[in-house]
NUTOR-100516 format. One record per atom (N, C-alpha, C): atom name; residue number from 1; residue in three letters; x, y, z. Coordinates in Angstrom, 3 decimals. Layout:
// residues N
 sekol keza nuvo       xx       yy       zz
    CA  NUM  ALA        X        Y        Z
...
// end
This chain:
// residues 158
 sekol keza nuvo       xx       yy       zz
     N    1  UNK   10.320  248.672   56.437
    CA    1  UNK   11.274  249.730   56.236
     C    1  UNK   10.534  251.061   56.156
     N    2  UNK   10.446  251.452   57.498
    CA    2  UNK    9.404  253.075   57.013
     C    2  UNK   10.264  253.996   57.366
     N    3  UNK    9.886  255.208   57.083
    CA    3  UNK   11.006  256.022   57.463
     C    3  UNK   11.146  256.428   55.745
     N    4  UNK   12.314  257.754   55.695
    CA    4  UNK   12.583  258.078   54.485
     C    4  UNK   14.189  257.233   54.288
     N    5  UNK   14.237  256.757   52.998
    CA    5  UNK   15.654  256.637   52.621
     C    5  UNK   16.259  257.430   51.570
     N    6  UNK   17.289  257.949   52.230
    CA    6  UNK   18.235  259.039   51.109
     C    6  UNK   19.022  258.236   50.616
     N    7  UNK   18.521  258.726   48.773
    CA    7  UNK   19.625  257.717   48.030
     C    7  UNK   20.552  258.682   47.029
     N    8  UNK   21.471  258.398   46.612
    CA    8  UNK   22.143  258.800   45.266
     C    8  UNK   21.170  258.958   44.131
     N    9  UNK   21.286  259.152   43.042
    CA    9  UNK   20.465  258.979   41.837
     C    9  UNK   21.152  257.731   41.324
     N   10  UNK   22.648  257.642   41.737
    CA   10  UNK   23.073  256.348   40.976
     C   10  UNK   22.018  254.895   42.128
     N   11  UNK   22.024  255.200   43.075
    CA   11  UNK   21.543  254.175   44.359
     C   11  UNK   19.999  253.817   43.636
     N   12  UNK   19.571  254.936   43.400
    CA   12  UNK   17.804  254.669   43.069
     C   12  UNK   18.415  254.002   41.893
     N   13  UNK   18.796  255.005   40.618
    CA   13  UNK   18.428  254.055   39.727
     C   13  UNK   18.925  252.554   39.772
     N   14  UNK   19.723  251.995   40.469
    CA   14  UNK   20.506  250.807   40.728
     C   14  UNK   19.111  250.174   41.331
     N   15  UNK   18.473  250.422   42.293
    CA   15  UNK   17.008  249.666   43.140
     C   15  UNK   15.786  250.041   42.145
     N   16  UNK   15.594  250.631   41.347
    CA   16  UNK   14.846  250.812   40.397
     C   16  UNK   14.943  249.650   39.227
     N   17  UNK   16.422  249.682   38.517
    CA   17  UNK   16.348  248.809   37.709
     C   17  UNK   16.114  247.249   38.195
     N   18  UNK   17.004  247.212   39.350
    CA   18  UNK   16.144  245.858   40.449
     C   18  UNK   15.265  245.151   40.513
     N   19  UNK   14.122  246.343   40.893
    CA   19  UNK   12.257  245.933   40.821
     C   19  UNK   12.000  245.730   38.955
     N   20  UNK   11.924  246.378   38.601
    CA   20  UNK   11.984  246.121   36.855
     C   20  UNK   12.401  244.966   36.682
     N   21  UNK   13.480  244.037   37.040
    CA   21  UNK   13.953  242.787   36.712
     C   21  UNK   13.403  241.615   37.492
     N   22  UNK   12.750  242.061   38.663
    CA   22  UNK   12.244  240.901   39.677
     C   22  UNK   10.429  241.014   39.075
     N   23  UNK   10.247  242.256   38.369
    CA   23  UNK    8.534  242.070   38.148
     C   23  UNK    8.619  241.219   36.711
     N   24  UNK    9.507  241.826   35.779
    CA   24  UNK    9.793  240.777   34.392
     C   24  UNK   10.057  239.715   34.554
     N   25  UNK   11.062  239.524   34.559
    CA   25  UNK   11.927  238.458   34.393
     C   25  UNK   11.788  237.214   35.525
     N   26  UNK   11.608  238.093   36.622
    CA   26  UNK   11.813  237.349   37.625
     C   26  UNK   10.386  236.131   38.347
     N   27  UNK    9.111  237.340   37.588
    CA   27  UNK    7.750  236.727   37.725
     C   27  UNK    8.066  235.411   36.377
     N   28  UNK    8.251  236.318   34.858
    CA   28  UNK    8.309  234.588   33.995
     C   28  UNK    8.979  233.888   34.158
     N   29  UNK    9.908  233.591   35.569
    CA   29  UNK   10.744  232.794   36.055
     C   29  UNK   10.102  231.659   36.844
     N   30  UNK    9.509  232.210   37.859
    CA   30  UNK    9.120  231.815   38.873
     C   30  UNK    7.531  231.273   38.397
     N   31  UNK    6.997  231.607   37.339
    CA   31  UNK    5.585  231.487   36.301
     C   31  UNK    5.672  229.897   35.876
     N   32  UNK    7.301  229.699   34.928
    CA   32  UNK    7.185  229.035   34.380
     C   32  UNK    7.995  227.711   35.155
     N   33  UNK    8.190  227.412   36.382
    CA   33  UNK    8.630  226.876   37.149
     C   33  UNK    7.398  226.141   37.951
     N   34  UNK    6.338  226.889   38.055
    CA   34  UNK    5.274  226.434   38.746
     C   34  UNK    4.359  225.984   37.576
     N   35  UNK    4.512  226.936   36.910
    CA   35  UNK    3.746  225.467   35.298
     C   35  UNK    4.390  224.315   34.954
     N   36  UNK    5.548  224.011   35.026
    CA   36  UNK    6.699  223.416   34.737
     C   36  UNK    6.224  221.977   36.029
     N   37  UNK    6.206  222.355   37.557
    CA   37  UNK    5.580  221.395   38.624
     C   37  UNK    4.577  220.788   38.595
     N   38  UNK    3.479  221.953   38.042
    CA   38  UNK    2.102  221.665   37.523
     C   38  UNK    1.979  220.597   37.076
     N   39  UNK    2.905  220.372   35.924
    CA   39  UNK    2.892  219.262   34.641
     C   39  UNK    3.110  218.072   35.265
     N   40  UNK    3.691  217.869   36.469
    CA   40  UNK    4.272  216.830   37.309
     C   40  UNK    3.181  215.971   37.907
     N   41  UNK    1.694  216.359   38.122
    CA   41  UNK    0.984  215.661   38.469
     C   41  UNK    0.413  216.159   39.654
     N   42  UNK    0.041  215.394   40.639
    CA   42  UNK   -0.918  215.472   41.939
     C   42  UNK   -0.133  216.687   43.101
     N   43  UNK   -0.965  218.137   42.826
    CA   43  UNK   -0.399  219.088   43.433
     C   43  UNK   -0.224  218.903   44.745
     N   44  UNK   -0.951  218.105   45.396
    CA   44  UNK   -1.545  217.417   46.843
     C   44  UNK    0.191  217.452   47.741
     N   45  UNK    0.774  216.539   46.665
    CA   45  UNK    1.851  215.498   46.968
     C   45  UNK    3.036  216.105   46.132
     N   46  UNK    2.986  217.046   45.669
    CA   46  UNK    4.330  218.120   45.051
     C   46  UNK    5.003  218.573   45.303
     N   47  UNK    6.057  218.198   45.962
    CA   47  UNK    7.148  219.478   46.612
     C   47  UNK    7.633  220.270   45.646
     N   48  UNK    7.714  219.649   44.393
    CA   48  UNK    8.266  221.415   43.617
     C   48  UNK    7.433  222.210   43.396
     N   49  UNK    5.950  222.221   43.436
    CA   49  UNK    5.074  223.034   43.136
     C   49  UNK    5.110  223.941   44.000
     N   50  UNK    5.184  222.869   45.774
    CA   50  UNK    5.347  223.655   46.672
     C   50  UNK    6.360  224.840   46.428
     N   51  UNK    7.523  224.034   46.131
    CA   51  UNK    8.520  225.241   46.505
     C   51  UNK    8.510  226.482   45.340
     N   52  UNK    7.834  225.955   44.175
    CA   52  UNK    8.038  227.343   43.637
     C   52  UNK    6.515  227.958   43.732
     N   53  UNK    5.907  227.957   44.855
    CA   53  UNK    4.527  228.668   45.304
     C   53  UNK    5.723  229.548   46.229
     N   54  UNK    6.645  228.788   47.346
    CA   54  UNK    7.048  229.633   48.368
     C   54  UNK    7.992  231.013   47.501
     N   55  UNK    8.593  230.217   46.850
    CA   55  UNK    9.571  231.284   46.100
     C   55  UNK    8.960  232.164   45.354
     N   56  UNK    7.410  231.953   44.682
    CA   56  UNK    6.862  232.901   44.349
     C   56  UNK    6.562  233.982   45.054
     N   57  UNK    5.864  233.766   46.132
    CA   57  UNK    5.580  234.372   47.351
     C   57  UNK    6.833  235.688   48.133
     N   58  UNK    8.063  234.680   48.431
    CA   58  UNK    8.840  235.508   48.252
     C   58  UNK    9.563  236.014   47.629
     N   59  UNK    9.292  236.082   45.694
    CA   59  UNK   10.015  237.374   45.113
     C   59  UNK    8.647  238.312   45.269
     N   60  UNK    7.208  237.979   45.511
    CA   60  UNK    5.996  239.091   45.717
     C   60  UNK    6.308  239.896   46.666
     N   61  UNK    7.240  239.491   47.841
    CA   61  UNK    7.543  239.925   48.968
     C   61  UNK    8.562  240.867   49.034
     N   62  UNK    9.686  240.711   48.049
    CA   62  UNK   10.867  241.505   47.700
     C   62  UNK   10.315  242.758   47.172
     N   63  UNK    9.738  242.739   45.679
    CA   63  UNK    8.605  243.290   45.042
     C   63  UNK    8.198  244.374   45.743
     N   64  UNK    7.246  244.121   46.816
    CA   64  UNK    6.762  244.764   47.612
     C   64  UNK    7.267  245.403   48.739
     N   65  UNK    8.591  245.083   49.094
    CA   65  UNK    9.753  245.679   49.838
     C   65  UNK   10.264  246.585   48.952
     N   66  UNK   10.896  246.347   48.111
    CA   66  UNK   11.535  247.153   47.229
     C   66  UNK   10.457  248.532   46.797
     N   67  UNK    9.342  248.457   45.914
    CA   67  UNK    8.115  249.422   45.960
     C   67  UNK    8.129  250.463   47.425
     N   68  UNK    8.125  249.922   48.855
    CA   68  UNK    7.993  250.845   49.397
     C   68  UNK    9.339  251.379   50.096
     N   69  UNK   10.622  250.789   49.859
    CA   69  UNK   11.876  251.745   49.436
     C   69  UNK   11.701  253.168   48.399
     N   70  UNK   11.339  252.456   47.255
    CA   70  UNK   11.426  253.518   46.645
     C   70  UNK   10.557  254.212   46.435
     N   71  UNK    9.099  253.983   47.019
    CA   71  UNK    8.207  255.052   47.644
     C   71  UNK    8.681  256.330   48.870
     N   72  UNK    9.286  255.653   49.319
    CA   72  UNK   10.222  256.338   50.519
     C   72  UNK   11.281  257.094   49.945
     N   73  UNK   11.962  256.902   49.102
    CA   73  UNK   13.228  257.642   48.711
     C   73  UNK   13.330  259.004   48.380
     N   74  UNK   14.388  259.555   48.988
    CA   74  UNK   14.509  260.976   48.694
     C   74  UNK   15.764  260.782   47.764
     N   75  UNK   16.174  261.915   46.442
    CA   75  UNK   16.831  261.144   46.039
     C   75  UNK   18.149  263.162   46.490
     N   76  UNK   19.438  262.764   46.978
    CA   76  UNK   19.843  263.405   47.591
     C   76  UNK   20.866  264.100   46.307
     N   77  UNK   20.871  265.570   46.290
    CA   77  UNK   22.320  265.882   45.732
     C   77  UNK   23.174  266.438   45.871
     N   78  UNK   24.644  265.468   45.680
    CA   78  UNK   25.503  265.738   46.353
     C   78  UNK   26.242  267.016   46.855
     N   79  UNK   25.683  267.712   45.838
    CA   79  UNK   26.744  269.274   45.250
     C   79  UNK   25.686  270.197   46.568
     N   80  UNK   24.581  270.094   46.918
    CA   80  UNK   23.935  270.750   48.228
     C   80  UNK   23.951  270.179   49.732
     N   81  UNK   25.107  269.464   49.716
    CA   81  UNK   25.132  269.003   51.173
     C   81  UNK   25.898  269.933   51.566
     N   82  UNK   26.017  269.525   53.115
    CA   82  UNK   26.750  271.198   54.365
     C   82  UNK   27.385  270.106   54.774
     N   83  UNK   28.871  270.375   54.153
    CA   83  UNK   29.951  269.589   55.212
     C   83  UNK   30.659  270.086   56.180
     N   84  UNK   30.059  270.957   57.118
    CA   84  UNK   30.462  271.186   58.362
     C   84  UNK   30.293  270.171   59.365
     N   85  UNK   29.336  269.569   59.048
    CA   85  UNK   29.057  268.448   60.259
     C   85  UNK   29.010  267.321   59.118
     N   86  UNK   28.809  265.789   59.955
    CA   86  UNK   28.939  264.303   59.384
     C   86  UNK   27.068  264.781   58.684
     N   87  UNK   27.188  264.510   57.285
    CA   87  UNK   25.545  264.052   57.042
     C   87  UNK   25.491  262.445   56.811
     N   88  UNK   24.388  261.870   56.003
    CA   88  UNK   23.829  261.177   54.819
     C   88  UNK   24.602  261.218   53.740
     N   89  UNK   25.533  261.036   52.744
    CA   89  UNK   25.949  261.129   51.320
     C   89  UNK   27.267  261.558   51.719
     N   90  UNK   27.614  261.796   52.886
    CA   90  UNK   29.141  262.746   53.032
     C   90  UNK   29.888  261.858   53.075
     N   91  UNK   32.237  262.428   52.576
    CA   91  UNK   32.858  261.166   52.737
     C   91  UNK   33.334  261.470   54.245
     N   92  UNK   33.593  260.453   55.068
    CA   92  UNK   34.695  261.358   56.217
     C   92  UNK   35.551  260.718   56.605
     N   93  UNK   36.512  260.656   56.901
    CA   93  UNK   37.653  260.345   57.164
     C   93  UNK   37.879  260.345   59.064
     N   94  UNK   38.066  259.266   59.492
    CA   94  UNK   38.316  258.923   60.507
     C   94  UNK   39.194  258.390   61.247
     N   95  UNK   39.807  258.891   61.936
    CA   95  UNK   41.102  257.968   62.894
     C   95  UNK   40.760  257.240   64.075
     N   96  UNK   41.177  256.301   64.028
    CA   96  UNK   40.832  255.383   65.440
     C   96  UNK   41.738  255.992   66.354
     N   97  UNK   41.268  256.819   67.668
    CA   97  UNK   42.382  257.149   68.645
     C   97  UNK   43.195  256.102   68.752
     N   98  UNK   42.737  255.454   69.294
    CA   98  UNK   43.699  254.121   70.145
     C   98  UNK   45.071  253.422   69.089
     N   99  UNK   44.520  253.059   68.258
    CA   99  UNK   45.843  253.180   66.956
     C   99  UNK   46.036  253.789   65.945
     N  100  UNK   45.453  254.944   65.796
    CA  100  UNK   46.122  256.578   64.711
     C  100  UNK   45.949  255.918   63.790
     N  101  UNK   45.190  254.266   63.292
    CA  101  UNK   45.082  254.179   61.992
     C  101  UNK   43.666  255.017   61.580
     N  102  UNK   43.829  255.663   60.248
    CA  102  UNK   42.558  256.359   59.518
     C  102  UNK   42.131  255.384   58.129
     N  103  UNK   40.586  255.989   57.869
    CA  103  UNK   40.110  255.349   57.029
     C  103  UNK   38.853  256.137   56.593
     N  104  UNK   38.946  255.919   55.361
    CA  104  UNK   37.790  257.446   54.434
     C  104  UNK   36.542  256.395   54.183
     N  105  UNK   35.508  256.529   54.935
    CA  105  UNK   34.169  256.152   54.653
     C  105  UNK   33.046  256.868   54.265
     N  106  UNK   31.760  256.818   53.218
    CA  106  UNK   31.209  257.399   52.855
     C  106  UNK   29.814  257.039   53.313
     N  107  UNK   28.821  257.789   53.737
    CA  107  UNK   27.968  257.488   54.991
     C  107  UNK   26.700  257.433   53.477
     N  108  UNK   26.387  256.029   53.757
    CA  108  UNK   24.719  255.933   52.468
     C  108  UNK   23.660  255.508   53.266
     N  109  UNK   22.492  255.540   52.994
    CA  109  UNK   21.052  254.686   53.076
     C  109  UNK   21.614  253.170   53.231
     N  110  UNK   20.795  252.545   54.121
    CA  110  UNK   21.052  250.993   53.885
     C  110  UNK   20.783  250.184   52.983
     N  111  UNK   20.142  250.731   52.162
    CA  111  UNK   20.081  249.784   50.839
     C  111  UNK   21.225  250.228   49.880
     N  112  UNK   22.499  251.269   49.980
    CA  112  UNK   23.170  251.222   49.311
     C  112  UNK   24.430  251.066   49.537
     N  113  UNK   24.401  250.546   51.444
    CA  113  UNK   25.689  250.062   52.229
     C  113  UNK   26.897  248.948   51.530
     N  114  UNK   27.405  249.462   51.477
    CA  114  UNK   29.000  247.894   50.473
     C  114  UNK   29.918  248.062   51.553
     N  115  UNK   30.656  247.801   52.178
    CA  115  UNK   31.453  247.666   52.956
     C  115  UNK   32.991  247.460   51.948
     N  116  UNK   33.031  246.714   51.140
    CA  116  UNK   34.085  246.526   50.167
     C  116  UNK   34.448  248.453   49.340
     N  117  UNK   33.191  248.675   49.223
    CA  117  UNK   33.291  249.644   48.335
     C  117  UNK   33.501  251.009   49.710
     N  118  UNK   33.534  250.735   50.241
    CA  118  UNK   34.125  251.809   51.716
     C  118  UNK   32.547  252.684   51.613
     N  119  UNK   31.780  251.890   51.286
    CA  119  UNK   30.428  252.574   51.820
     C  119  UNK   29.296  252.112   53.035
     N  120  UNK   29.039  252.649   54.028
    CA  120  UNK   28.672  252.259   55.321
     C  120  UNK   27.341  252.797   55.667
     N  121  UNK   26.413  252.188   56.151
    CA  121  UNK   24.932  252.724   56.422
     C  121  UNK   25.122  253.606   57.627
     N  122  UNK   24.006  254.879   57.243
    CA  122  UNK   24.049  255.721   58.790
     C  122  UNK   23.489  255.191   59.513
     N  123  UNK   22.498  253.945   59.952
    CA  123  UNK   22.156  253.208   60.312
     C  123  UNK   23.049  252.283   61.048
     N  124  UNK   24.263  252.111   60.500
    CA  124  UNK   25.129  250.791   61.404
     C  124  UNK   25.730  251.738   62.395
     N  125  UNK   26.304  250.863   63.431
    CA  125  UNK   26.493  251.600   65.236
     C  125  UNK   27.629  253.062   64.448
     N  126  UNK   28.684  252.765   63.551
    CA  126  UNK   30.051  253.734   62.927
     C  126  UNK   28.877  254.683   62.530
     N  127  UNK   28.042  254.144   61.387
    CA  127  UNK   27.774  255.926   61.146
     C  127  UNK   26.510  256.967   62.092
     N  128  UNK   25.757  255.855   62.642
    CA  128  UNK   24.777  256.676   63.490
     C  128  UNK   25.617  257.687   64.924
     N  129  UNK   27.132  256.699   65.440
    CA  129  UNK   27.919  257.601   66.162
     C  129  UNK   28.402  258.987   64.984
     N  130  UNK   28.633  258.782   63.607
    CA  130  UNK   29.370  259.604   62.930
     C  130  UNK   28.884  260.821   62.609
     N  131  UNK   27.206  260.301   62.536
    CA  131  UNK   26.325  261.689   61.851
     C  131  UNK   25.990  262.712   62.930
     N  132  UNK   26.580  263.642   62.474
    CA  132  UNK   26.472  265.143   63.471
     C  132  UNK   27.614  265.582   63.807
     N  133  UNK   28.700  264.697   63.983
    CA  133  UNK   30.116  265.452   64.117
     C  133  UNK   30.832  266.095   63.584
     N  134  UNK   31.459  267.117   63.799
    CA  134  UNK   32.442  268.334   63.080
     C  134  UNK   34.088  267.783   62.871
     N  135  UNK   34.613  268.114   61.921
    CA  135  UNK   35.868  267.873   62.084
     C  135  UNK   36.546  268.497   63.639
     N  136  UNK   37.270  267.335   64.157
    CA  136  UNK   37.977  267.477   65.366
     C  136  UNK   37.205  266.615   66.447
     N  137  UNK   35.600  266.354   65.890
    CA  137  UNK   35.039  265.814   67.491
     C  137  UNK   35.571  264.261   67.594
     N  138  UNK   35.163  263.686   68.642
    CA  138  UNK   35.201  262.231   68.812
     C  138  UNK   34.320  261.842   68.563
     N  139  UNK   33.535  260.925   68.041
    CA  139  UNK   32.422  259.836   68.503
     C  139  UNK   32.779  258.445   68.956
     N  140  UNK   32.509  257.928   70.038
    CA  140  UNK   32.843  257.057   71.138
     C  140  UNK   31.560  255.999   70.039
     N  141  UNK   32.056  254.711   69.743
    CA  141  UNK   30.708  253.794   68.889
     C  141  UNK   30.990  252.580   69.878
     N  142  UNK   29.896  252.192   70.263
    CA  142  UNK   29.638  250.666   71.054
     C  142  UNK   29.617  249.937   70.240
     N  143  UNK   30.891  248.554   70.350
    CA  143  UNK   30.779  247.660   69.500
     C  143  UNK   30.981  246.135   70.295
     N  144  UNK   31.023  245.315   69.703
    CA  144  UNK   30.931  244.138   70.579
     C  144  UNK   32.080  243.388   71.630
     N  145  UNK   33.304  244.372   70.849
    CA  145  UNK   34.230  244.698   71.774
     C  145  UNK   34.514  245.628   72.677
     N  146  UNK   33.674  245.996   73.061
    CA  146  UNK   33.894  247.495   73.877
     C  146  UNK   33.729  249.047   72.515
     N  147  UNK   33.716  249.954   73.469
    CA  147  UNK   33.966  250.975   73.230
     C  147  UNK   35.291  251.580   72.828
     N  148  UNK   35.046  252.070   71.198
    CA  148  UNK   35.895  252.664   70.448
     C  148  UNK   35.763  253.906   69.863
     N  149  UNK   37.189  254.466   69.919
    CA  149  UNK   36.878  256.398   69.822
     C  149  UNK   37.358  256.545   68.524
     N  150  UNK   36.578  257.043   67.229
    CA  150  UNK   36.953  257.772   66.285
     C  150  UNK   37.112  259.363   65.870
     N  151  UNK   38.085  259.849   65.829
    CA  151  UNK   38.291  261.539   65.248
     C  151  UNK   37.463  261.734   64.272
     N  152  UNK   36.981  262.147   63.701
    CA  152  UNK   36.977  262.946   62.297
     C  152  UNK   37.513  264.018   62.284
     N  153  UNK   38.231  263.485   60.990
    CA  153  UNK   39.733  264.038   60.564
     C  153  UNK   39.482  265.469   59.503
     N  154  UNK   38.243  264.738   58.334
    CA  154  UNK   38.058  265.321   57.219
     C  154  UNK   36.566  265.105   56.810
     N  155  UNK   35.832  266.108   56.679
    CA  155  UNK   34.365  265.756   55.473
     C  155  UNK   34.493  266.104   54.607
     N  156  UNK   33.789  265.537   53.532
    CA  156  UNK   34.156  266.091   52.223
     C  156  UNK   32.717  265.707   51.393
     N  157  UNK   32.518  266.123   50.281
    CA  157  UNK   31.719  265.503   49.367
     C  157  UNK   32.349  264.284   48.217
     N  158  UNK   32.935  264.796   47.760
    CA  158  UNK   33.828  263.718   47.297
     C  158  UNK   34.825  262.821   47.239
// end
């Protein structure tokens, strides 16, 4: 993941408290699981030892994903964005030409994408077509059904 990621302050501290729980908790987890196999006898011939070597391995791996997220992070605020055009952190509101239905999405970093929560990465095909447009333009987004045209209707910050 290189590159910068723009987060909220709520987004960081949310991936902040994260790493804090996977280096605690999550190492005397995974610690006492492989002492726990240990006790089992001939490491040779162990599949649980094995598996909590692999699972160790990959929360070291998360760990270390997560660290250079938030080495990377810019942390963005909201009240200085320019909503003339689609940014990073903006909400916008979009109509599908083809059926005039609209829908208010808020453009985040991919580590703070929810889809439930109507939050969408500028990264996925919707917001990388979205970022740069003015209220009134189209952006045309390639999707696996063909090509679909959204308005933006409205930007907003909140």
């Amino acid at each position: 993941m290189s590159g910068i990621n723009y987060l909220t302050k709520e987004g960081y501290n949310r991936l902040k408290a994260e790493l804090d729980e996977m280096k605690t908790q999550g190492r005397k987890e995974v610690a006492a699981a492989i002492a726990e196999a240990r006790e089992k006898g001939d490491l040779s011939e162990n599949a649980e030892y094995d598996a909590a070597k692999d699972a160790q391995g990959m929360l070291e791996l998360k760990i270390s994903e997560l660290e250079k997220t938030l080495a990377n992070s810019r942390i963005l605020d909201e009240s200085q964005l320019d909503t003339s055009k689609v940014t990073v952190l903006c909400n916008v509101k979009i109509k599908n030409v083809k059926t005039g239905k609209s829908v208010k999405y808020k453009l985040v970093s991919e580590s703070e994408a929810d889809l439930k929560a109507k939050k969408i990465s500028v990264s996925s095909p919707i917001g990388k077509g979205l970022l740069g447009k003015a209220v009134g333009e189209v952006a045309v987004i390639d999707t696996p059904r063909g090509s679909m045209e959204f308005e933006v209707v409205e930007i907003s910050i909140n």
